[in-house]
Every structure is written in structure tokens, then in C-alpha cells.
N, C-alpha and C positions, 0 to 999 in steps of 0.2 A: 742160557739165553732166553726159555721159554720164560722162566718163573722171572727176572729181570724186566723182558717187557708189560709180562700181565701187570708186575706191579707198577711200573709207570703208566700204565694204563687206567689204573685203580683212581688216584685221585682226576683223572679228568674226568672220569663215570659220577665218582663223588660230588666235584664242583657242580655238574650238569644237574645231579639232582639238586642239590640245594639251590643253585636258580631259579632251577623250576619251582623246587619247594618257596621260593620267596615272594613270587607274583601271587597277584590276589586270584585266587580260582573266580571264574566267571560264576557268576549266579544260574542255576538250574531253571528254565523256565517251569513255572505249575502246570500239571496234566489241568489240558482242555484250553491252555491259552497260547496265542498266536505270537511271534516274533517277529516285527513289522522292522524292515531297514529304513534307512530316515535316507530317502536322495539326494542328488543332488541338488534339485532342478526343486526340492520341494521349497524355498524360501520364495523363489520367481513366482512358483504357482501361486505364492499367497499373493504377492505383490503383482500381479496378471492386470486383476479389475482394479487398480489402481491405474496400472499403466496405460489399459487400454482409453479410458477415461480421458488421462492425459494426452495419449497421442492424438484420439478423436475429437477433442474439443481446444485443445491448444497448440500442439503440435503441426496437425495435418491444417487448420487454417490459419498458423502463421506461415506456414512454406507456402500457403495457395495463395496467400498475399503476398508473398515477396515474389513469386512467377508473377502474379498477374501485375506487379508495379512495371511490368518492361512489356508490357503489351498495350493491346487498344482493345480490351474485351469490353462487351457493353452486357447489360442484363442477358438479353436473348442471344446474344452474337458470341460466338467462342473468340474471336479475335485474333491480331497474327501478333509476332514480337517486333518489336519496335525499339529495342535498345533504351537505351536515356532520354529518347522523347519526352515523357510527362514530366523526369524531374527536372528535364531544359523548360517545357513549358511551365512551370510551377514557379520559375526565376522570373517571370513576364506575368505571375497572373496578381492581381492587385488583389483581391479576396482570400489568396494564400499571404500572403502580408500582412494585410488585416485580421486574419484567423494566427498567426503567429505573433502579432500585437498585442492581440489579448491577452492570448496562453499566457504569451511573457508576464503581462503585468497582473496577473490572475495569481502566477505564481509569488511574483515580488509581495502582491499586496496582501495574500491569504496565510504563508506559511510564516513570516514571524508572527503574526499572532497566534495560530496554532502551536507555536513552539513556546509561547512566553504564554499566553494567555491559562491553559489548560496546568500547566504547572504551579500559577499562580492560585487555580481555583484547588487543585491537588493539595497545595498547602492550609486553606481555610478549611477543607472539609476532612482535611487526617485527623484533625482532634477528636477525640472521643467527648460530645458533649449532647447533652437531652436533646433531640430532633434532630441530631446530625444525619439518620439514616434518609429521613424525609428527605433533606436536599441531596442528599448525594445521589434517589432516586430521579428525581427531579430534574436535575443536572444530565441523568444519563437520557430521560427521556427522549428527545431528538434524536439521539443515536437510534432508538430503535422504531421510530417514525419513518412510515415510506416518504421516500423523497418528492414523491407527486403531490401527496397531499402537503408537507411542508411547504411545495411551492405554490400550489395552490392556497393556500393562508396566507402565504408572503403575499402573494399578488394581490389577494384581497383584502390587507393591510394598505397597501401602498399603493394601490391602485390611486386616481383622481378623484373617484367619489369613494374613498375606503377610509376606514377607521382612520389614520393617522394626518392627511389631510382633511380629514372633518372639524378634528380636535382642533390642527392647526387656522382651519377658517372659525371653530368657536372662541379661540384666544384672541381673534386678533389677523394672524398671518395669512399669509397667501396661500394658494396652494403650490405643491413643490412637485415637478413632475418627473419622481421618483423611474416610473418605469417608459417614458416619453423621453428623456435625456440622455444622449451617449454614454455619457460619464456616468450619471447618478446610476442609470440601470447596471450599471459593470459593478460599481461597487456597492449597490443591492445585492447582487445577486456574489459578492464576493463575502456580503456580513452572512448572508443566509448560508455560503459553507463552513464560517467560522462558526456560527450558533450551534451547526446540527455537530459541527464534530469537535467542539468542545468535550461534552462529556466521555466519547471513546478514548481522545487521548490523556484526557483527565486521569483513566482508570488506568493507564501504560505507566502515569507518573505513580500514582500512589503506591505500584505496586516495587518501583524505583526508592520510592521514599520509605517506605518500608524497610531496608536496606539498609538505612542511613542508620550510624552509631549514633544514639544519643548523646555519647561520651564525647564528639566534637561538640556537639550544642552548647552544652554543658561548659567544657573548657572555655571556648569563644567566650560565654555568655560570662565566666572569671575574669577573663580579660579584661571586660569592659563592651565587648564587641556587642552595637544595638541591633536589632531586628533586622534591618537593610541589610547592614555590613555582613552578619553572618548567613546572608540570603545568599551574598556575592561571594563569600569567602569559603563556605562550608558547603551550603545547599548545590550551588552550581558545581561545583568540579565533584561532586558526589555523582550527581543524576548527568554528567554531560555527557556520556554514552548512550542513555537513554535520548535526550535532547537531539542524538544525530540522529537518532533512530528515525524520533518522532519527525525531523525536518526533511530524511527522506522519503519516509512515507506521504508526509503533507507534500511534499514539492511534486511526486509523482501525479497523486490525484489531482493535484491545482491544476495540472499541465493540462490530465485529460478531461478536464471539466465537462459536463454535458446538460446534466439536467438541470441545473438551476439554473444556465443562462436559457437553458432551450424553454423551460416553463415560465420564466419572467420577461423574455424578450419575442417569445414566439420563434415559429419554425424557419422566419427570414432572419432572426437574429437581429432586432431591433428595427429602428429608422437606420433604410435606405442598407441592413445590414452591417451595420458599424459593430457589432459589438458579437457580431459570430467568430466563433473559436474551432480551430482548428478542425476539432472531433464533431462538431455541426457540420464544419466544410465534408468534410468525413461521409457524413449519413446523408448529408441533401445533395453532395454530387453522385455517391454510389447505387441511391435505390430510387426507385420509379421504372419505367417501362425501357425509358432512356436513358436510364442508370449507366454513368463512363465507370465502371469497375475500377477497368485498370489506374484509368486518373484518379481514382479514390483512393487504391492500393499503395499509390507512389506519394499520398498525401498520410497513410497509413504508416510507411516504412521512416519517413521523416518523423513521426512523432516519437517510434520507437527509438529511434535514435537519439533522438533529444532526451528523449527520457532516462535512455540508460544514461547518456552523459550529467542529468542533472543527478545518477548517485552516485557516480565515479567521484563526480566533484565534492560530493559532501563528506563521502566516503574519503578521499583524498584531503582534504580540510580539516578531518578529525586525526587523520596519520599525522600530520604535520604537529598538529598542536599534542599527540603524545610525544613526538619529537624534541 
């Protein structure tokens, strides 16, 4: 019975070694060097000063806007809660209408050409040809132009006595009261965002167009298919993911427009204030000594809202049409 069980015992001692023997033996650390374990927490620690970043500059003052939208805090005043006051008052205020006016048509009137315009310069400057790099420089320049001085040249273009009204009283014409007019100053101040952000989105296409098989061109151009046609039939459903991109990113910005109307219409936003936007309503109700915070905040939390909804909708508009 003894010699019986040693030797069923035999091959499970066996198996045990050859297991063992199968794993890769751990490597010996070298004399005089440390064996450091990797934590848990060690990826967080990298990512710390990112975080904190974030919570301190985006975080902690979108929540302190959204408390202060249900208050009557003023600059100096901590204020009490007041519930839906300000966005009941914001249904009755005629200068939130008007600053929602604009947004709107800022948006209508800026982002199809950011969406058509910049794609269409993407196409003339993808070709590899003697001085293409010049204008493609050229083109980006505005992008990296402060937008103050931008506007300040805009205005001094189009001022009454400025370059372009000069030209117009040397030809002949009247003068045109570019930044004196409700309308014309809006959509001054709507070319001066298309100009400067031409070139940024210029550089999202080309690198879209990039992308593109030559092998469709090519084909089309077998077919018979002209220039136009395979612009519509090949170029567009190639780049039209990109296209959503660029129309949410444009629609967002249009929305929050500030400084080119604030520098071409001034800090009342035009004659009589016709032509202030939203995010002016924003800055000239909240700060000064009398600053209504909270009535800012609730004019704050409405914009963020419209915003997220204008990418839902594009965002939703692009599902559809892979649909």
C-alpha cells in the first residue's frame, strides 16, 4: 500500500515540476539597482495638472454660473436665490431678443460660407504648383492675427472717412455707412469672421482632401464627369464628415460671437444697440460696480444651451443622411 501510493504520488510531483519548469523565470534584478512597483494611482498622478486645470478654469465656473443663474447676486452683493426669476424676466426683456436676433442671423449668415467657402479655397491651393506655398501662407495669415487689431483695420477700412469710402467718393459714389447702419454693420462685422477664419478651416479641409483616392477623380473624369459635377459627386461625400465638423465648429463660434461686433459696433452695440449679441448682453450686464451677476448667468446658461443644441442638430442631420 506504501510503494502504491508513493508512486501515484510520483507523477503529480512530476507534473508540478514541469509547470513550474514551463513559466518563464522572472529576471534577476542587477546588484545596486532598485525594483520600483508601478501603482495604481500612478496614471491619475500624471493626469493631476491636467485635471486640476480643468476643474479650476472650466469646471468650478460653469457650476458658479449655473448657482448664480437662480440668484440676484450683483458684483459686490452675495445675493439670495430667487428661483426662475431672471429666466422669467429674460421673456419680457426686449435687449435679450435683440441679442438672440443677431446670434441667430450671425449664425445663418457666417457658417454656410465657412462650410462652402474654405473648401473651395482647399481645392485651388492643394495643387502642387510654383508659389502655391506663398498663398497658402497668405490665406492662413488672419488666422494667426489678433482679432483686435483685425478689427481695428476693419474699422479703419470702413469707417466714413476710411479707405473704402474714399475710393467710393473718388469713383463717383456716395459714401456707404458701413459701420452707422443696423444691417450693413452686422454683416461687416459677419465678412470680417468669414475672412479671418477662412484660412483655419481651409487647413481641416486640405487635410480631408488629402484622403481623397485619386482613383475616383480619375474614374469620374473617364466617365465624362466635368469639374463641377465631380466636385458634387466625388469631392462632397468624400470630405462630408469633415464638412459636419467644420459647420459645428462655425455654428458654435457664430453663436458666441463677441469681438468683432464689440470692436466694429462699439461697447453699446451699434445705434440705439440694435446690433448687440447675446455674449455683449453677457459682459455689459454682468460687470461694472452694478454688475447683475446673476441676470448675466441666466443669460449665460441660455446661450450654453443653444449651443449644445445647435451640435445635437448637426450632429443629428449628419446620422440621418448616413441613414
Amino acid at each position: 500500500m506504501a510503494s502504491s501510493s508513493s508512486t501515484a504520488r510520483e507523477p503529480r510531483a512530476l507534473s508540478r515540476e514541469r509547470r513550474a519548469g514551463s513559466r518563464p523565470a522572472s529576471p534577476e534584478p542587477r546588484p545596486g539597482t532598485r525594483v520600483r512597483r508601478q501603482l495604481g494611482t500612478s496614471p491619475w498622478l500624471f493626469a493631476a495638472p491636467g485635471l486640476v486645470v480643468v476643474g479650476v478654469f472650466i469646471l468650478y465656473p460653469f457650476v458658479s454660473t449655473v448657482i448664480n443663474s437662480f440668484t440676484d447676486r450683483r458684483t459686490l452683493i452675495p445675493g439670495e436665490f430667487v428661483g426662475l426669476a431672471n429666466f422669467r424676466e429674460l421673456l419680457h426683456d426686449e435687449m435679450f431678443w435683440t441679442g438672440l436676433r443677431n446670434s441667430t442671423l450671425y449664425v445663418l449668415g457666417v457658417v454656410p460660407a465657412l462650410v462652402l467657402l474654405p473648401l473651395l479655397l482647399a481645392l485651388l491651393v492643394q495643387k502642387n504648383i510654383p508659389g502655391i506655398a506663398f498663398f497658402r501662407s497668405a490665406f492662413y495669415t488672419p488666422v494667426v492675427a489678433s482679432i483686435v487689431v483685425v478689427g481695428l483695420v476693419w474699422v479703419w477700412l470702413l469707417d466714413e472717412r476710411g479707405l473704402v469710402n474714399s475710393l467710393l467718393e473718388a469713383v463717383g459714389a456716395g459714401k456707404v455707412g458701413f459701420l452707422s447702419d443696423q444691417w450693413l454693420l452686422l454683416l461687416s462685422a459677419m465678412a470680417v469672421t468669414v475672412w479671418k477664419g477662412l484660412g483655419y478651416y481651409m487647413i481641416i479641409y486640405l487635410a480631408a482632401l488629402a484622403n481623397v483616392p485619386r482613383e475616383l477623380h480619375e474614374a469620374a473624369a473617364v466617365d465624362g464627369a466635368g469639374a463641377v459635377r465631380r466636385f458634387l459627386t466625388v469631392t462632397v461625400p468624400a470630405v462630408r464628415s469633415t464638412m459636419v465638423l467644420v459647420g459645428a465648429l462655425s455654428s458654435v463660434a457664430a453663436f458666441k460671437v463677441f469681438s468683432e461686433v464689440y470692436l466694429m459696433a462699439g461697447p453699446d452695440g451699434g445705434p440705439a444697440g440694435e446690433d448687440t449679441t447675446l455674449v455683449m448682453l453677457v459682459q455689459r450686464t454682468g460687470t461694472g460696480l452694478t454688475g447683475r451677476v446673476g441676470y448675466a448667468s441666466a443669460i449665460s446658461v441660455v446661450v450654453f444651451v443653444v449651443t449644445v443644441a445647435l451640435m445635437l442638430l448637426v450632429l443629428r442631420a449628419d446620422r440621418k443622411e448616413d441613414a
